[in-house]
C-alpha positions as protocol buffer text, in pm:
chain_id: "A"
residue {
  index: 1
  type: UNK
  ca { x: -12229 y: -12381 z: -4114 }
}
residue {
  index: 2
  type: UNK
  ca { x: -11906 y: -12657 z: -4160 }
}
residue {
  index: 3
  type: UNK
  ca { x: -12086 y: -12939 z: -4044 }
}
residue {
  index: 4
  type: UNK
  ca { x: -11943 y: -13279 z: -4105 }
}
residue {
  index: 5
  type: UNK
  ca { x: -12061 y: -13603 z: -4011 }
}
residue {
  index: 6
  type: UNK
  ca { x: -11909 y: -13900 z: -3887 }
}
residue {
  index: 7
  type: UNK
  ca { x: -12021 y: -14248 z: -3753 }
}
residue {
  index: 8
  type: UNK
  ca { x: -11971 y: -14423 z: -3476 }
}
residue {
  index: 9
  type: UNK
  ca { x: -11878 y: -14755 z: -3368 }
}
residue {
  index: 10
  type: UNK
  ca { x: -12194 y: -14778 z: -3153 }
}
residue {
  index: 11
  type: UNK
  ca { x: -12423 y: -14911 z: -3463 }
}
residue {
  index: 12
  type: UNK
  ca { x: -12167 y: -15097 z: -3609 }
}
residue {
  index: 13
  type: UNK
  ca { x: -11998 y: -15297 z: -3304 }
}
residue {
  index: 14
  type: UNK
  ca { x: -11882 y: -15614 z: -3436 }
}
residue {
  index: 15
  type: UNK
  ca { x: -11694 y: -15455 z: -3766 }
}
residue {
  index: 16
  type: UNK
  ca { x: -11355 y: -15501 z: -3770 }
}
residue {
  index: 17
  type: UNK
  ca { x: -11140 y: -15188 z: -3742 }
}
residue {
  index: 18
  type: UNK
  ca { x: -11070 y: -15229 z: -4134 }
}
residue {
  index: 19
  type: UNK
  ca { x: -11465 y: -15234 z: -4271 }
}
residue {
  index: 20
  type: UNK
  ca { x: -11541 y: -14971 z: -4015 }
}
residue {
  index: 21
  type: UNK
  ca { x: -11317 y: -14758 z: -4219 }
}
residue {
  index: 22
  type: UNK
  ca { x: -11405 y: -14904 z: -4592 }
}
residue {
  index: 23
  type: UNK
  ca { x: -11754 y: -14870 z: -4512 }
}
residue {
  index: 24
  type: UNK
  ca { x: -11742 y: -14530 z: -4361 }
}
residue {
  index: 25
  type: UNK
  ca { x: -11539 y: -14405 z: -4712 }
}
residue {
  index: 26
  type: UNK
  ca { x: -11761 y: -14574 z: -4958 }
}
residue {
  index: 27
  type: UNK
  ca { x: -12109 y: -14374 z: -4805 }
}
residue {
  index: 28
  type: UNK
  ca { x: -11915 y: -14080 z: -4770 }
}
residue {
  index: 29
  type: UNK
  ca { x: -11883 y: -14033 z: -4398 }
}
residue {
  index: 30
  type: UNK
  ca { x: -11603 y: -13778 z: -4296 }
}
residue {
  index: 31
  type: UNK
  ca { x: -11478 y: -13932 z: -3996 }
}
residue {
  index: 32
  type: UNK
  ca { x: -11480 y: -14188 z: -3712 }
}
residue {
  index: 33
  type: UNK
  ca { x: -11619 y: -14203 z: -3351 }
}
residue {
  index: 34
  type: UNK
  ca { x: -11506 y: -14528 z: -3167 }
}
residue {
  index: 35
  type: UNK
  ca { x: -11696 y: -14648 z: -2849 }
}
residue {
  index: 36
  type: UNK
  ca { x: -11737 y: -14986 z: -2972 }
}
residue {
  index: 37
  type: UNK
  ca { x: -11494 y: -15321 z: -3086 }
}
residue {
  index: 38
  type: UNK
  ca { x: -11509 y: -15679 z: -3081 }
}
residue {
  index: 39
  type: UNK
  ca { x: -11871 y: -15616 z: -2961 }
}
residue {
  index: 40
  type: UNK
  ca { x: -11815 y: -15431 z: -2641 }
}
residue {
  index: 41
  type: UNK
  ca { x: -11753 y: -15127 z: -2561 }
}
residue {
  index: 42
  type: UNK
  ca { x: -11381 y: -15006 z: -2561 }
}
residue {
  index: 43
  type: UNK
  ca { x: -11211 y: -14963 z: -2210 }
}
residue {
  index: 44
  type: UNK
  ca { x: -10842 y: -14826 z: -2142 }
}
residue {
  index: 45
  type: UNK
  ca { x: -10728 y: -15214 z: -2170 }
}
residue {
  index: 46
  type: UNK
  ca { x: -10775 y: -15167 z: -2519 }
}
residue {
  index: 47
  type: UNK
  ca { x: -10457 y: -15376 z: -2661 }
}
residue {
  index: 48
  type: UNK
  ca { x: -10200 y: -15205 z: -2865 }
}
residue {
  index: 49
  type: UNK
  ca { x: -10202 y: -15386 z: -3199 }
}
residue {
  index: 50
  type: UNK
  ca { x: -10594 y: -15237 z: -3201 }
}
residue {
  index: 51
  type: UNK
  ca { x: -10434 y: -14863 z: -3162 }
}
residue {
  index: 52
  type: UNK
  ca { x: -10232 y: -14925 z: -3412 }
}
residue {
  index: 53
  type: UNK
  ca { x: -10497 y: -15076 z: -3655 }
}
residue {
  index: 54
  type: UNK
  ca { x: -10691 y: -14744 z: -3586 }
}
residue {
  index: 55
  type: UNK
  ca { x: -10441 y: -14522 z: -3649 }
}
residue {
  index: 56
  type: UNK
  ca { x: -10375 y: -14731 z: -3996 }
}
residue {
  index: 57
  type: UNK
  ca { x: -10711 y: -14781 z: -4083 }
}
residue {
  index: 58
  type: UNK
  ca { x: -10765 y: -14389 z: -4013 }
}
residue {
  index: 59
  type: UNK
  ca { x: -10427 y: -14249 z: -4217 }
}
residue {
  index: 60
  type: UNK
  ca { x: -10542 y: -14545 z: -4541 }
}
residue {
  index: 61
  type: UNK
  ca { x: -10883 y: -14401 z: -4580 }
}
residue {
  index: 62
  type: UNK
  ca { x: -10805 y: -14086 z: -4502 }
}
residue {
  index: 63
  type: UNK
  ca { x: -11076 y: -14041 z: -4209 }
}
residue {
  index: 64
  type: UNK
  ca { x: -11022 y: -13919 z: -3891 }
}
residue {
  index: 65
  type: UNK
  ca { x: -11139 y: -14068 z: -3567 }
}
residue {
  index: 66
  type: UNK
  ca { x: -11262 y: -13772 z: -3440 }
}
residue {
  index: 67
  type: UNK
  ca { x: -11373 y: -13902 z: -3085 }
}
residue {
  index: 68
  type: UNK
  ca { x: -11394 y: -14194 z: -2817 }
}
residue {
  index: 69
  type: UNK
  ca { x: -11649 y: -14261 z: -2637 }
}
residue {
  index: 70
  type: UNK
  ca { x: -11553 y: -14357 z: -2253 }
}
residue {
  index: 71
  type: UNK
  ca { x: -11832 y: -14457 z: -2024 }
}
residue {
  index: 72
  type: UNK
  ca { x: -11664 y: -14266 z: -1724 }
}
residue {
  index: 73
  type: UNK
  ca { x: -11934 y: -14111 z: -1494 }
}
residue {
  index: 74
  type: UNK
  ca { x: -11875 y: -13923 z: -1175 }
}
residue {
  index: 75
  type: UNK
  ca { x: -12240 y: -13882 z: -1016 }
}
residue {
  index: 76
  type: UNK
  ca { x: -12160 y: -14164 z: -739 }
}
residue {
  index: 77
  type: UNK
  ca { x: -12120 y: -14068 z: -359 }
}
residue {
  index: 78
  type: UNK
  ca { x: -11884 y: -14304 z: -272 }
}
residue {
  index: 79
  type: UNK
  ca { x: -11524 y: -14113 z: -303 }
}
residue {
  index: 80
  type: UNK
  ca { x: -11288 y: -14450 z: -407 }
}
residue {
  index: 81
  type: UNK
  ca { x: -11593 y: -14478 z: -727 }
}
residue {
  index: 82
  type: UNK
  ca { x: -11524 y: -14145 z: -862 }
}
residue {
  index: 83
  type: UNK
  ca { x: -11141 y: -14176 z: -839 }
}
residue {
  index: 84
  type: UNK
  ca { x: -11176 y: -14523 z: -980 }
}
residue {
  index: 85
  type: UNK
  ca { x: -11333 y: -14319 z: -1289 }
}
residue {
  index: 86
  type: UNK
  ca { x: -11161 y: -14084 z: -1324 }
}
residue {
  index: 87
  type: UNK
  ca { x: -10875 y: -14337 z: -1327 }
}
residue {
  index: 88
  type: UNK
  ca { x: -11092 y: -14451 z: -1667 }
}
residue {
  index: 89
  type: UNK
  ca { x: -11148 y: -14121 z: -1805 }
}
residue {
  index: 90
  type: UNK
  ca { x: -10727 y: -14027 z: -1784 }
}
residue {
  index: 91
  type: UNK
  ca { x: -10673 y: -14369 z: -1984 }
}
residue {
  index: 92
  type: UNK
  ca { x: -10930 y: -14312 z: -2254 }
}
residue {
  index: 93
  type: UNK
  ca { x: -10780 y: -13966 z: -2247 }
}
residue {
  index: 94
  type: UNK
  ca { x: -10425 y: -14162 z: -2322 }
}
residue {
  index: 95
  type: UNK
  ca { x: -10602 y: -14388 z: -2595 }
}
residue {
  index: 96
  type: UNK
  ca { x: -10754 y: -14038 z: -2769 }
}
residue {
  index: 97
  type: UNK
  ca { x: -10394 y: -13942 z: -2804 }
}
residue {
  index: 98
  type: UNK
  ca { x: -10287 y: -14221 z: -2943 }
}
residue {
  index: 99
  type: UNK
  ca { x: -10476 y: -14269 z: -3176 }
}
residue {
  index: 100
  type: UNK
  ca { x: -10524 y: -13896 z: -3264 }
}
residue {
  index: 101
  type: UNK
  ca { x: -10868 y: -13823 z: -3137 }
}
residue {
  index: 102
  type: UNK
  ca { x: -10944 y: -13434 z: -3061 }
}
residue {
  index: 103
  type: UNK
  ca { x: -11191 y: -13527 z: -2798 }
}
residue {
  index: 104
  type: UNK
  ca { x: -11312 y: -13794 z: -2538 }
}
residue {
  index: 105
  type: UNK
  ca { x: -11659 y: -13803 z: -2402 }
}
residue {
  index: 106
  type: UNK
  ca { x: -11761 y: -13881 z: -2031 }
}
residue {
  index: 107
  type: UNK
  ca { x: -12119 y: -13904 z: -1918 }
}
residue {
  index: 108
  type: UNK
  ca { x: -12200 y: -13729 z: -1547 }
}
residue {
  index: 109
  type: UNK
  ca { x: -12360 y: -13997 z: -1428 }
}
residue {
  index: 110
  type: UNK
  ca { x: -12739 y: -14105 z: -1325 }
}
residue {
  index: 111
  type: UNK
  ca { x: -12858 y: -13927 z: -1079 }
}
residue {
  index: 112
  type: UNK
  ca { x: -13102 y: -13993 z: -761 }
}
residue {
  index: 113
  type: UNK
  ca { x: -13445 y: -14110 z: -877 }
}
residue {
  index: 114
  type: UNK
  ca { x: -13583 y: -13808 z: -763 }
}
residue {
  index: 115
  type: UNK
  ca { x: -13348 y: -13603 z: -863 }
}
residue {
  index: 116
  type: UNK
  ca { x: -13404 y: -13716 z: -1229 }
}
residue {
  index: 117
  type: UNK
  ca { x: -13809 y: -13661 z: -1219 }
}
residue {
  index: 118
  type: UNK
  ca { x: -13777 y: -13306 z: -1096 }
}
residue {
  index: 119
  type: UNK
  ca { x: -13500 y: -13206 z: -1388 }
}
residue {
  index: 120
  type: UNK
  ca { x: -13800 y: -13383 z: -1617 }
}
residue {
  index: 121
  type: UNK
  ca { x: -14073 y: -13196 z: -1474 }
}
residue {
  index: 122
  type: UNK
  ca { x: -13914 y: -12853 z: -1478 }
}
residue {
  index: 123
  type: UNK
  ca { x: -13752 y: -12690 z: -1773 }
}
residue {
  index: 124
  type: UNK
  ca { x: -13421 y: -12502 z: -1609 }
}
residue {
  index: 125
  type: UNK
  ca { x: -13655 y: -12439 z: -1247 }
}
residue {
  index: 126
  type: UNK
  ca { x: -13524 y: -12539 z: -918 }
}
residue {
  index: 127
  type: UNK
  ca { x: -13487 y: -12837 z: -719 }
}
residue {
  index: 128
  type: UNK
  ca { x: -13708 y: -12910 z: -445 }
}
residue {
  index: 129
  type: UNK
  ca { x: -13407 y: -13148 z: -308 }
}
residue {
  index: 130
  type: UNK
  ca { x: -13148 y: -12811 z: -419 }
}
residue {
  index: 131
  type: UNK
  ca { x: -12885 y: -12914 z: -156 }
}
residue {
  index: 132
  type: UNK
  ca { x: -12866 y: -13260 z: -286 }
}
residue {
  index: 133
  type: UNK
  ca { x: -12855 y: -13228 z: -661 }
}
residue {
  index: 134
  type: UNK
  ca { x: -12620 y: -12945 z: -626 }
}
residue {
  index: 135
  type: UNK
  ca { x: -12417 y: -13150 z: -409 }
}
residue {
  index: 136
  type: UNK
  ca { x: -12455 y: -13416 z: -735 }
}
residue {
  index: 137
  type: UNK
  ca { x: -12321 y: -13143 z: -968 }
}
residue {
  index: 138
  type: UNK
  ca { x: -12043 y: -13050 z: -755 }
}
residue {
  index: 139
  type: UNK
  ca { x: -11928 y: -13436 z: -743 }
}
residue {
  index: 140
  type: UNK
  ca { x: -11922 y: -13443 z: -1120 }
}
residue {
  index: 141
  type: UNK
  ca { x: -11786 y: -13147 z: -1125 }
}
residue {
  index: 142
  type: UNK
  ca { x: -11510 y: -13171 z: -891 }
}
residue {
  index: 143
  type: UNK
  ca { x: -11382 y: -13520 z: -1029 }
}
residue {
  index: 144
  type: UNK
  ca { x: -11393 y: -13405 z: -1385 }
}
residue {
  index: 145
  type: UNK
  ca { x: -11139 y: -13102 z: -1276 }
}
residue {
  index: 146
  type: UNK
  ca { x: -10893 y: -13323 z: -1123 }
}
residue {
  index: 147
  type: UNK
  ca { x: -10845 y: -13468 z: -1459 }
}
residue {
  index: 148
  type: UNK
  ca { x: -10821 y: -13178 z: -1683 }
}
residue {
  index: 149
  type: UNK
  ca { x: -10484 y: -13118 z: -1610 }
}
residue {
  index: 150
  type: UNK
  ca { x: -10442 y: -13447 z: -1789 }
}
residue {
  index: 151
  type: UNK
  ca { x: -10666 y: -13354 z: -2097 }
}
residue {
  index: 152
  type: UNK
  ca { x: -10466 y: -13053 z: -2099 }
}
residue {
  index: 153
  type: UNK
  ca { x: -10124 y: -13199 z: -2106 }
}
residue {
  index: 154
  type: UNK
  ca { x: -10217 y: -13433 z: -2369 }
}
residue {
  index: 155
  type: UNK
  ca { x: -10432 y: -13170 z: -2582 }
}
residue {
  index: 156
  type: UNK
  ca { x: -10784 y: -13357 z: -2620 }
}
residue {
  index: 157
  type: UNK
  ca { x: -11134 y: -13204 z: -2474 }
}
residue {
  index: 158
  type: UNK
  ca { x: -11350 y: -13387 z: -2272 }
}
residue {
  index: 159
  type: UNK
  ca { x: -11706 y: -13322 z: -2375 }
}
residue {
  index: 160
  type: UNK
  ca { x: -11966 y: -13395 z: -2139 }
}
residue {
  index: 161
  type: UNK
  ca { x: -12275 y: -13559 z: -2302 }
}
residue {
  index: 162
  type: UNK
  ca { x: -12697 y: -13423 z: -2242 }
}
residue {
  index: 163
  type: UNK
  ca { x: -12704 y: -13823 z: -2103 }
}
residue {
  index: 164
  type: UNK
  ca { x: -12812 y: -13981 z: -1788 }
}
residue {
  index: 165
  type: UNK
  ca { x: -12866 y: -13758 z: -1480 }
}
residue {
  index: 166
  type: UNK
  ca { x: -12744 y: -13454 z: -1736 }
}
residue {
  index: 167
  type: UNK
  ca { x: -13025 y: -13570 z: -1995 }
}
residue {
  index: 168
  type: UNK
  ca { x: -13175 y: -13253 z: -1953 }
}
residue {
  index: 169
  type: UNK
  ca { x: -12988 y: -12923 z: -2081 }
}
residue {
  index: 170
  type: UNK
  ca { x: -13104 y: -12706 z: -1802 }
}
residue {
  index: 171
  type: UNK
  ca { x: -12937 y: -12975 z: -1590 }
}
residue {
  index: 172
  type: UNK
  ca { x: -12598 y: -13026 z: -1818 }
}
residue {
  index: 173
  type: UNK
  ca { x: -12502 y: -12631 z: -1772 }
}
residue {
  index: 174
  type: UNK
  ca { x: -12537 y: -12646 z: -1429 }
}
residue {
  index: 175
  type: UNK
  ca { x: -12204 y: -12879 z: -1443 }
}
residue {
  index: 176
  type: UNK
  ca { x: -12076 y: -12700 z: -1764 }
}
residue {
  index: 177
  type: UNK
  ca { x: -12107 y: -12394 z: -1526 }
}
residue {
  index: 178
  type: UNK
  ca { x: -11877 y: -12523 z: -1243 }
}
residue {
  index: 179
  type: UNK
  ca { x: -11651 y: -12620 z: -1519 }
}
residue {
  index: 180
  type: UNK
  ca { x: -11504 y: -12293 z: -1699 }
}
residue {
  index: 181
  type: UNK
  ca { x: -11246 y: -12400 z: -1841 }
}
residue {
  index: 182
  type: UNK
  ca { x: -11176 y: -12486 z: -2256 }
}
residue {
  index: 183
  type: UNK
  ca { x: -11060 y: -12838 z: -2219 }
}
residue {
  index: 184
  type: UNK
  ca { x: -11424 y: -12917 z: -2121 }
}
residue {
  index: 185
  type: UNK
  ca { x: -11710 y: -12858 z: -2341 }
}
residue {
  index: 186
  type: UNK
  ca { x: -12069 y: -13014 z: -2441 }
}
residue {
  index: 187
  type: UNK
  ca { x: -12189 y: -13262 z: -2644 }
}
residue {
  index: 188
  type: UNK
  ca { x: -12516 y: -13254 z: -2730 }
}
residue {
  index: 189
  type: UNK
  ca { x: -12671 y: -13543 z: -2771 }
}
residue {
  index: 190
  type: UNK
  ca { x: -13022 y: -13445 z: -2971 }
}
residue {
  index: 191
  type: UNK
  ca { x: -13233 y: -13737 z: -2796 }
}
residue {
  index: 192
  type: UNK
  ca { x: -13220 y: -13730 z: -2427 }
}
residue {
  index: 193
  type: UNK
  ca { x: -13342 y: -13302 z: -2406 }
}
residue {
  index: 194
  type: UNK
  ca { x: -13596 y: -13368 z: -2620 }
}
residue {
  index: 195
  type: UNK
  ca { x: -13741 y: -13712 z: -2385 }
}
residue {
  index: 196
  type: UNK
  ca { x: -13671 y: -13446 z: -2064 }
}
residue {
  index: 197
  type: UNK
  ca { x: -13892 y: -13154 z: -2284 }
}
residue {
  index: 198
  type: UNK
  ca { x: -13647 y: -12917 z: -2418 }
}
residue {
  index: 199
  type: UNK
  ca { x: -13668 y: -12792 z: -2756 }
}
residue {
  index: 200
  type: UNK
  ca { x: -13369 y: -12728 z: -2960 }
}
residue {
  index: 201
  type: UNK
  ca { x: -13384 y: -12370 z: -2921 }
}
residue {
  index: 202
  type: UNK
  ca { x: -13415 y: -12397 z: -2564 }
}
residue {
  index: 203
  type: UNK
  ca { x: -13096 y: -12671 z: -2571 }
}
residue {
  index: 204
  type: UNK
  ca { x: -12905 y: -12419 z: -2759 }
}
residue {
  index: 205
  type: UNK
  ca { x: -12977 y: -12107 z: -2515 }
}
residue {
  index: 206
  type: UNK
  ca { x: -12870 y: -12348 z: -2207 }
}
residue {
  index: 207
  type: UNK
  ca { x: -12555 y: -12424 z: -2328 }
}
residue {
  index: 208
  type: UNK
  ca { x: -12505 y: -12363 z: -2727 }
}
residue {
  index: 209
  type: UNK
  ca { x: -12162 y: -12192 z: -2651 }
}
residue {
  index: 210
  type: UNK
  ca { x: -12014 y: -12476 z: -2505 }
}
residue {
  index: 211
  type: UNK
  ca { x: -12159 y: -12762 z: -2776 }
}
residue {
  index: 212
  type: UNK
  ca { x: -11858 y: -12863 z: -2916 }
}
residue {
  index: 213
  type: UNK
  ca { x: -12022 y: -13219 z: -3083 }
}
residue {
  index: 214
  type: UNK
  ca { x: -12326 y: -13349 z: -3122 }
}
residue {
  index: 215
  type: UNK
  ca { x: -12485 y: -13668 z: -3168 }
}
residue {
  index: 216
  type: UNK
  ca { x: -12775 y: -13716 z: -3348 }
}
residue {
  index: 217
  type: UNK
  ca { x: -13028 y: -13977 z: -3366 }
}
residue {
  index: 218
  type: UNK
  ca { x: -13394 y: -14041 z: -3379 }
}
residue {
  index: 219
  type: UNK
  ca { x: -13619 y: -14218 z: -3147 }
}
residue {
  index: 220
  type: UNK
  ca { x: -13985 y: -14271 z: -3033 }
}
residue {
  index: 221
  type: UNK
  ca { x: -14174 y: -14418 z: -2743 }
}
residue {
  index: 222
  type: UNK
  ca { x: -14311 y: -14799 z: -2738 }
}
residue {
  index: 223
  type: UNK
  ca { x: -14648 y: -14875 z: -2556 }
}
residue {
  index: 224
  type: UNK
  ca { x: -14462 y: -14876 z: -2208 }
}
residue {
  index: 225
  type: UNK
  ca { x: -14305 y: -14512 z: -2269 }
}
residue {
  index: 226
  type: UNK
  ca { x: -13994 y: -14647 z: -2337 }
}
residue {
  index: 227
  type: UNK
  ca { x: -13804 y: -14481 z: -2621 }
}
residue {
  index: 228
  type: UNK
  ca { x: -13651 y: -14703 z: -2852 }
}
residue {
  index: 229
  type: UNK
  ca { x: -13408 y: -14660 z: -3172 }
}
residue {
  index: 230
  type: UNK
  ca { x: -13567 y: -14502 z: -3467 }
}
residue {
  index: 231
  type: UNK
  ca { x: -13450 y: -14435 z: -3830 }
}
residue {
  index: 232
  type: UNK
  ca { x: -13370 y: -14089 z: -3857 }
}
residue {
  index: 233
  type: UNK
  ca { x: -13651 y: -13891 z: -3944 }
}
residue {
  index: 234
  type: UNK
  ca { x: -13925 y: -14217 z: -3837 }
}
residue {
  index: 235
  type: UNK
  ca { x: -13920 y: -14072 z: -3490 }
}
residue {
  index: 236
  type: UNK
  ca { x: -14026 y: -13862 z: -3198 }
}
residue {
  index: 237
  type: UNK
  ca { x: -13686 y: -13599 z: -3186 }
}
residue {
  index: 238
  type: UNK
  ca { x: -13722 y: -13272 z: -3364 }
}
residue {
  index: 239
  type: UNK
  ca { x: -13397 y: -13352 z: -3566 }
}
residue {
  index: 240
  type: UNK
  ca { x: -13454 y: -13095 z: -3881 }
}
residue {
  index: 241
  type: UNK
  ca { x: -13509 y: -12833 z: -3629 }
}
residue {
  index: 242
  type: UNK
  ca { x: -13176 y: -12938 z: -3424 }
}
residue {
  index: 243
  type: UNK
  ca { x: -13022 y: -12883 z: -3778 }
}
residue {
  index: 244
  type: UNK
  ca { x: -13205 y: -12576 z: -3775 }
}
residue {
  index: 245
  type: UNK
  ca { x: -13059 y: -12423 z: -3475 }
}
residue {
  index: 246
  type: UNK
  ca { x: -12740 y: -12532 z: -3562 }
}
residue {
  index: 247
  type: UNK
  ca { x: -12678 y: -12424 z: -3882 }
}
residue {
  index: 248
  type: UNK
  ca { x: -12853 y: -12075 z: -3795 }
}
residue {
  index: 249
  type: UNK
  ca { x: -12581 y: -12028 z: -3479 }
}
residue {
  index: 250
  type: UNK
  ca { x: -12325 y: -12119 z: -3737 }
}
residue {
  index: 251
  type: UNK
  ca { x: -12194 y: -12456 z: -3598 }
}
residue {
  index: 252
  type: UNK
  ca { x: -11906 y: -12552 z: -3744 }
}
residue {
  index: 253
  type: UNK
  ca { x: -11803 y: -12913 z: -3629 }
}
residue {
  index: 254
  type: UNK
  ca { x: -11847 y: -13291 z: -3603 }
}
residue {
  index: 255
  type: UNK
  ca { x: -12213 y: -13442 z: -3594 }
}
residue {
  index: 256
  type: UNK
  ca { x: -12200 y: -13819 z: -3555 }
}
residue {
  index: 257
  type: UNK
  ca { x: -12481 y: -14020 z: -3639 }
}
residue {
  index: 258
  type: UNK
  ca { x: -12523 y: -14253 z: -3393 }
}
residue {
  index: 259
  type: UNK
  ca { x: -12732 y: -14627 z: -3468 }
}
residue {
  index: 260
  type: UNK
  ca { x: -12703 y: -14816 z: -3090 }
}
residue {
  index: 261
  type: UNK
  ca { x: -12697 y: -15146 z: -3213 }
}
residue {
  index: 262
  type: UNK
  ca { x: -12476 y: -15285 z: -2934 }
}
residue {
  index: 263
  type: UNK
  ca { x: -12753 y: -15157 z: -2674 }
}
residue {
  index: 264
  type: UNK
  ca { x: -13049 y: -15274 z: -2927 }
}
residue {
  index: 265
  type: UNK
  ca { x: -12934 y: -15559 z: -3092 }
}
residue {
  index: 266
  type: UNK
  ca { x: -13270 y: -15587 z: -3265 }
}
residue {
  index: 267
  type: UNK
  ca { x: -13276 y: -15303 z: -3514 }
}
residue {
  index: 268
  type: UNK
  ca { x: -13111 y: -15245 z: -3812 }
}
residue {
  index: 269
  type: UNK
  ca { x: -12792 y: -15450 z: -3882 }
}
residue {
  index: 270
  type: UNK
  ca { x: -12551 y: -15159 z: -3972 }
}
residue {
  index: 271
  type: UNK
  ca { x: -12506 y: -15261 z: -4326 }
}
residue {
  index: 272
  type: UNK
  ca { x: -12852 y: -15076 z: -4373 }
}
residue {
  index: 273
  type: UNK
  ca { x: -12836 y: -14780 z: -4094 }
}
residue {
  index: 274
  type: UNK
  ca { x: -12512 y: -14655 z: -4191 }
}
residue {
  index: 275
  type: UNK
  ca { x: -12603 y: -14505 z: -4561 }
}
residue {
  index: 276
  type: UNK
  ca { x: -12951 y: -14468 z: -4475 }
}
residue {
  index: 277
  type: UNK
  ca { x: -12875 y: -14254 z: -4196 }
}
residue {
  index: 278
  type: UNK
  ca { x: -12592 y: -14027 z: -4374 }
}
residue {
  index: 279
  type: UNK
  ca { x: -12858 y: -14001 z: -4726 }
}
residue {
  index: 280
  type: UNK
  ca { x: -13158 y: -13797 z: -4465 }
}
residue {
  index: 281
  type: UNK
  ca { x: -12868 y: -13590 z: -4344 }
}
residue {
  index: 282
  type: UNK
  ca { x: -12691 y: -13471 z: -4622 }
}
residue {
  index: 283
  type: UNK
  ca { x: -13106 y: -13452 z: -4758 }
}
residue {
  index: 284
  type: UNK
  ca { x: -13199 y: -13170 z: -4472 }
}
residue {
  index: 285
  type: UNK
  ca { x: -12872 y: -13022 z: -4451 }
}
residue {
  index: 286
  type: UNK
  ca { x: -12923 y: -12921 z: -4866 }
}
residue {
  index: 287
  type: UNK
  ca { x: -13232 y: -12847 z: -4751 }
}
residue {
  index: 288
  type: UNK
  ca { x: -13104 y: -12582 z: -4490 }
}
residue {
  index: 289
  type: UNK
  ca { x: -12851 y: -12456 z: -4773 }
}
residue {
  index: 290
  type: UNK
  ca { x: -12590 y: -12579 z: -4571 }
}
């Protein structure tokens, strides 16, 4: 098991490009996952003199950015939506190359209401509404291919994050399965299969061959079932054992720990998160003799 983590811009989203980098080297983080500047997420607008601060700040410290986070999804309907985003995915595609990023990731988009309760109640069973969420896949699916010949040209992957209507792995590898191709592979993102039920094990036999990242946080429910941010071990997510399965399939790649300040403004202010978070990994992963 390689494993090597990196952060992401997510928990620290007002750091300029410059401490993003310093502060990444001095904890001992190995790379760089941007989905965050100038508090907001980043976009394909993203100005030029920003690339080229990446690219500096990544080549001074000697980090990589190793991803960027678009928030193209393709679950919508409506036809002129999913061109419209996949318009967004080929630009952060453009932005990855720029700045030297291996991979982009893309969420599938929330699904129907309904849709989403059945995937929760049913580990990998069938849809009452089959025709409909299938037809749900198939948009993701079919938008995502008209832009791999982009992603291809321009040599980055587009991983498709366990997120939104794809929260649950059973759910994910129905798209992954439409979608055999090597320019598009998984990320797994520990939280969202274990709030839809899934163990690790069970996320790993869905669609372990295709995980090609993985974020990893921790979080737990408050008193209206919500699941809020919580330090990494402090919560409700099964993270040793998604170490577990990992290092026991022999995953060798990036695991970014992800803090979402910029969607929870109210935890942690980064300069605490970001060597807590990397000291309980490095902690289980000696643990695991990896």
């Amino acid at each position: 098991m390689a494993v090597h983590l990196a952060w992401t811009t997510l928990g620290s989203p007002r750091w300029p490009i410059d401490r993003v980098f310093a502060e990444c080297a001095r904890a001992g983080y190995e790379g760089v996952e941007f989905r965050c500047l100038h508090g907001k997420a980043i976009d394909p607008s993203l100005p030029a003199e920003d690339r080229r601060q990446m690219q500096r700040g990544a080549t001074e410290s000697g980090l990589p950015i190793i991803a960027i986070g678009a928030s193209s999804a393709f679950s919508s309907p409506d036809p002129a939506v999913r061109s419209a985003q996949e318009a967004d995915l080929r630009g952060m595609l453009q932005l990855a190359h720029e700045v030297g990023a291996p991979m982009v990731r893309a969420y599938g988009g929330g699904f129907p209401k309904a849709y989403a309760e059945d995937a929760a109640r049913s580990y990998g069973g069938s849809f009452p509404a089959g025709v409909a969420a299938d037809a749900v896949c198939d948009y993701i699916a079919e938008s995502i291919w008209r832009v791999v010949p982009r992603a291809a040209e321009l040599g980055v992957r587009i991983v498709l994050e366990t997120h939104d209507g794809l929260s649950s792995a059973a759910m994910a590898a129905k798209v992954l399965q439409r979608l055999d191709t090597p320019h598009v592979q998984a990320l797994w993102d520990v939280l969202h299969p274990t709030r839809m039920g899934e163990t690790p094990r069970q996320v790993w036999d869905l669609i372990g061959p295709r995980v090609h990242h993985v974020h990893f946080k921790d979080g737990r429910r408050d008193p209206t079932g919500r699941w809020r941010a919580a330090m990494d071990g402090e919560g409700e997510v099964p993270l040793l054992d998604c170490l577990r399965v990992l290092h026991e399939e022999g995953y060798a790649g990036w695991v970014t720990l992800e803090w979402e300040k910029h969607w929870e403004p109210d935890i942690a202010e980064p300069e605490v998160a970001l060597p807590r978070k990397i000291e309980v990994a490095r902690g289980w992963l000696r643990e695991l003799g990896a």
